[in-house]
C-alpha positions in Angstrom: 122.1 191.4 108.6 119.6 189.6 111.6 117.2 187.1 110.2 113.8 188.8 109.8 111.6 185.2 109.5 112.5 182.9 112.4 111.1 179.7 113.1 111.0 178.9 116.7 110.5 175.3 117.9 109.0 175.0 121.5 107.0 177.5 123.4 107.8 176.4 127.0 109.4 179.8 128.9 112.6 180.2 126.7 110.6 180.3 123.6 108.2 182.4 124.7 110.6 185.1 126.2 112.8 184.6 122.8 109.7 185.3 120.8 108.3 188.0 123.1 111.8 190.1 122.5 112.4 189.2 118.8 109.0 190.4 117.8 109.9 194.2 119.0 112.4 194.4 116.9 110.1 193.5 113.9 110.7 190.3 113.1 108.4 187.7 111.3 107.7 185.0 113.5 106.6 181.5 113.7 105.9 179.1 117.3 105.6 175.2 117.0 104.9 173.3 119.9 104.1 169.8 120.6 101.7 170.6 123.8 98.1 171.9 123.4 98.7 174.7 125.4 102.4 176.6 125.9 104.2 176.3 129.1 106.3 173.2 128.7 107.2 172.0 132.1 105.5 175.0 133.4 102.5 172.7 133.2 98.7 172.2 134.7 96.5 169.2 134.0 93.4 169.6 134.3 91.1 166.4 134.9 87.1 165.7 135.8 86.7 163.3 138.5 83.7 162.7 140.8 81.9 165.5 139.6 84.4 168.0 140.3 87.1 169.6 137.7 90.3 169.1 139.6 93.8 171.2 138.5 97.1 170.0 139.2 100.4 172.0 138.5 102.2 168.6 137.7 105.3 170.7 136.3 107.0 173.4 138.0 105.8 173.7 141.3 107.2 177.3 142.1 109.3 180.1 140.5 112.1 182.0 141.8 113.1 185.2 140.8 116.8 186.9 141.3 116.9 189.4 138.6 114.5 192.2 138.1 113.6 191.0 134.3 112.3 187.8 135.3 110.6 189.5 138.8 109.1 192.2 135.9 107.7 189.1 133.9 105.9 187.4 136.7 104.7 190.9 138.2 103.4 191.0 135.1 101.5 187.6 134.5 100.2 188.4 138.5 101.8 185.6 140.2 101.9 185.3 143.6 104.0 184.3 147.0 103.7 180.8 147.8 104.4 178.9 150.0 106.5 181.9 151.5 108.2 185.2 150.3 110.9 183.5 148.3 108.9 181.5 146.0 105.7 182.8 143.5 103.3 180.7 142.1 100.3 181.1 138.9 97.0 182.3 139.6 94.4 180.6 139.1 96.9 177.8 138.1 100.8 177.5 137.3 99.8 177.7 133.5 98.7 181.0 133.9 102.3 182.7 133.5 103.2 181.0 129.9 99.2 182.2 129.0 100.5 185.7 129.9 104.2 185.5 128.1 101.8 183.9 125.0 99.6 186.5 124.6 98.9 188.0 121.3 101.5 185.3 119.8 100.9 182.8 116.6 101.4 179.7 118.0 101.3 176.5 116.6 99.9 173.8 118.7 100.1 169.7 118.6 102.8 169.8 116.2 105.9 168.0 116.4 108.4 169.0 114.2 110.4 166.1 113.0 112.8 167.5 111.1 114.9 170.5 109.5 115.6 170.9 106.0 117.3 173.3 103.6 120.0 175.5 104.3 121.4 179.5 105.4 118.3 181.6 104.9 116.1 178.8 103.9 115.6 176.6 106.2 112.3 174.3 106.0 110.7 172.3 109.2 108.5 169.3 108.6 105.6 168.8 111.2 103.1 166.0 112.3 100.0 166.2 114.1 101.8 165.3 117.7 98.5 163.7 118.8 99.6 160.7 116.1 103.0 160.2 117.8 102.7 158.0 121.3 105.9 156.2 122.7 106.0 152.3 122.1 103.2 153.0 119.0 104.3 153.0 115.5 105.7 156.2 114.3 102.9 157.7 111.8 102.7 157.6 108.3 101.4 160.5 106.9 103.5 163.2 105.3 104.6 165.3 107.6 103.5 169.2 106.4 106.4 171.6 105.4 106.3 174.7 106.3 109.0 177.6 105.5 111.6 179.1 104.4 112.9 180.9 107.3 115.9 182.9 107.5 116.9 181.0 110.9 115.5 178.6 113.3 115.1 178.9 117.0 115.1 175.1 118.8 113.7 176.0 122.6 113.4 173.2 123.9 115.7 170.5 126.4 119.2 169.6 124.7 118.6 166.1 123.6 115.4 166.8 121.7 117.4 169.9 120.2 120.1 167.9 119.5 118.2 165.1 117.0 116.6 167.9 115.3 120.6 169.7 114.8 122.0 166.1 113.8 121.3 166.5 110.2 121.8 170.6 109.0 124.1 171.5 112.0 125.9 168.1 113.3 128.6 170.2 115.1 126.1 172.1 117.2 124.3 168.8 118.4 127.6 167.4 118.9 128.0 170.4 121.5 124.7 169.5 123.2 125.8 166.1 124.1 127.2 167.1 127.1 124.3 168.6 128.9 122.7 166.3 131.2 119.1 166.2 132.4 117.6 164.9 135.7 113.9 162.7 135.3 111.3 163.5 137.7 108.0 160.9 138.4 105.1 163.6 139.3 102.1 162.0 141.0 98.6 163.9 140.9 96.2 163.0 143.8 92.3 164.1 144.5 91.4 163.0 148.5 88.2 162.9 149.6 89.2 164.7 152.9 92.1 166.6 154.4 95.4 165.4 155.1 96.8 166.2 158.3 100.8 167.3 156.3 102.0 170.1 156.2 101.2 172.4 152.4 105.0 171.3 151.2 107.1 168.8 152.1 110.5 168.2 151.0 112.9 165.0 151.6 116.5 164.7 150.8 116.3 161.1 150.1 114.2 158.7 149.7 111.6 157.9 146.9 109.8 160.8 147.5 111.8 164.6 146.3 109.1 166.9 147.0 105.0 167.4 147.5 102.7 169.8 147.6 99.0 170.1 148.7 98.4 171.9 145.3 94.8 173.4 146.5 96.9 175.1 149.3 97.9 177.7 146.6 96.5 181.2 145.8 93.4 181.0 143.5 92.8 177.5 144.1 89.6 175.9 145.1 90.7 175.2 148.8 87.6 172.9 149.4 89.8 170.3 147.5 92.2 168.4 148.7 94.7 167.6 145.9 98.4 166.7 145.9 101.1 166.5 143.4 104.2 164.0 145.1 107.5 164.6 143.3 109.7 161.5 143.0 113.5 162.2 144.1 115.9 161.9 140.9 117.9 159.0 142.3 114.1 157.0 142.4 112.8 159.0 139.1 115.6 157.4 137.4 115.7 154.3 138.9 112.0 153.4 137.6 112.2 155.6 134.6 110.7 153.2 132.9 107.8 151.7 134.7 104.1 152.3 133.1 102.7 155.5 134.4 100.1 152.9 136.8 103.3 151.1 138.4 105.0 154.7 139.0 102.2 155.7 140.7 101.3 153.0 142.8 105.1 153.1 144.4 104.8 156.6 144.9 101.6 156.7 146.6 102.9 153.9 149.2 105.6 156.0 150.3 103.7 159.2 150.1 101.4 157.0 152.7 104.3 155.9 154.4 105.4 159.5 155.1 102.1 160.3 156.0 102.4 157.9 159.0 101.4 154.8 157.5 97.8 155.4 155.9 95.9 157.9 153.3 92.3 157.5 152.8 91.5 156.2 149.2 92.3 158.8 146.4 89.4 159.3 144.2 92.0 160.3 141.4 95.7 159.3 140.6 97.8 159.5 137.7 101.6 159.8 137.1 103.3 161.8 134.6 106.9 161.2 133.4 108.8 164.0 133.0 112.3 162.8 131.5 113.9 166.2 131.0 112.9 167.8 134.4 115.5 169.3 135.9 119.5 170.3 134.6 122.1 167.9 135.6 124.8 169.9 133.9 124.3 172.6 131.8 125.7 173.7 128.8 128.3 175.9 130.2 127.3 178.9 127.5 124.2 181.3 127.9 123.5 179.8 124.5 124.3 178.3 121.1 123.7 180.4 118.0 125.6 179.7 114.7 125.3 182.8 112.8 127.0 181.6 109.3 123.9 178.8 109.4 121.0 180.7 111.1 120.3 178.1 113.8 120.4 178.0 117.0 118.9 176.7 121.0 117.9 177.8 123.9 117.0 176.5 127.6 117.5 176.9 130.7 120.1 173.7 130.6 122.2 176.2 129.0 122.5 177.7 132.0 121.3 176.0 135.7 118.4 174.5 136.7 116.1 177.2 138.0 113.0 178.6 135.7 114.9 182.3 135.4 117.6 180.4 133.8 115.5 180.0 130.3 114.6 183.6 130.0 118.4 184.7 130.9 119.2 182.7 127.9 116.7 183.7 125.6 118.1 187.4 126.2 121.7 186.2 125.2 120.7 184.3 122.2 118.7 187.4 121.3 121.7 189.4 121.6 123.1 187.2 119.6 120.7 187.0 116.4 120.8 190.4 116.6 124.6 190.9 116.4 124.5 188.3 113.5 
């Protein structure tokens, strides 16, 4: 018989398209994510600088769509062309489309589930405030909250993070994920106090830089900005994977300036975000992985490719799945 309470961890795209299909066939279920909004890398931060409240789609820059389920979805959340035909965008921002998939769901925000305990049919997942938990801080020490049981669990989110959280109940399943690889990706967010003379997207082959994007260019933005997000290349991403977020920065600024010809007036904002599971290396080979004697299973687009479409293409099959189990 399918599990009729599910737990799903992560409500980046393949969560929410999981969720959004699971809940019309009835089901009982329960989101945790560790961002304050959902989206996952599907991301916009939004800052104040200078008097002005500036948005950046530090994530995903752009979707593509080649089936007519995913073209439905962003029809749907009203995304748009940018920056021609082949690619669609957010409106007002790149957030907006999780927003949409979201709608109406229970979700469970800041909360980083640490672990999963029990067993078949009663599993149990043990939260933290995610707030609490900073790399290179101590790791907190308050008692995680339980919450639970659940007939099965749902981890939607990238392979390695999946993996730590299968190593105790399922240590066959996370031995499965260890060979997916992920790319890293430096993303650089930058407020001008004029107009570049670039084109609205630039992208290099090699190099420090991979990709960037005059981010005000796109539809519903404020277009009397003039803000940038400056992609480093995986090769360079990797290479300074480690770097603090100011060093990052710094080094992509000077060869986004160095592209630009040698000079960029002063930014009145910059900040770097590490994204350490940005784009699939190599996937997982299988749609996805669902153990139906144990009730748990993952979901990603590293099960499949790296392109957005690829997470809700797996949701569906592990979907099928559950509902074959």
């Amino acid at each position: 018989m399918p599990p009729k309470d599910i737990a799903i961890v992560g409500a980046g795209l393949a969560g929410l398209a999981c969720a959004k299909t699971l809940a019309a066939y009835d089901v009982r279920l329960r989101l945790f994510d560790k961002g304050r909004s959902p989206g996952g890398r599907m991301a916009t931060r939004r800052v104040e600088a200078e008097g002005q409240v500036l948005n950046f789609d530090h994530g995903a820059q752009y979707l593509t769509a080649h089936g007519a389920a995913f073209a439905a979805a962003l029809d749907a959340a009203h995304a748009q062309e940018w920056p021609d035909a082949g690619r669609r965008v957010g409106v007002p921002r790149m957030s907006s489309v999780p927003r949409a998939l979201a709608e109406g769901m229970d979700i469970d925000l800041q909360r980083q589930v640490t672990q999963i305990t029990g067993g078949p049919g009663a599993w149990y997942l043990h939260h933290l405030d995610a707030r609490l938990i900073r790399p290179g801080r101590p790791f907190p020490t308050q008692a995680p909250e339980r919450e639970g049981p659940f007939d099965a669990v749902v981890l939607a989110m990238p392979a390695p993070q999946a993996g730590a959280l299968l190593a105790g109940p399922a240590p066959h399943l996370a031995a499965v994920l260890e060979v997916v690889r992920f790319e890293p990706c430096w993303a650089l967010m930058l407020a001008f106090p004029q107009r570049l003379d670039l084109p609205d997207a630039i992208r290099l082959e090699s190099g420090p830089i991979g990709w960037a994007a005059r981010d005000s260019s796109k539809p519903g933005r404020d277009a009397n900005q003039e803000l940038w997000v400056v992609q480093g290349g995986p090769a360079w991403s990797r290479e300074h994977l480690e770097l603090e977020a100011e060093q990052a920065g710094t080094l992509l600024l000077e060869a986004f300036a160095r592209h630009a010809g040698g000079s960029l007036p002063a930014p009145f904002y910059k900040a770097a975000h590490r994204w350490r599971h940005a784009l699939v290396e190599v996937p997982l080979g299988a749609p996805c992985l669902w153990d139906a004697s144990l009730g748990l299973g993952a979901t990603g687009d590293w099960c499949i490719g790296a392109r957005a479409e690829a997470a809700v293409d797996s949701a569906a099959a592990l979907v099928a799945a559950i509902r074959s189990s």
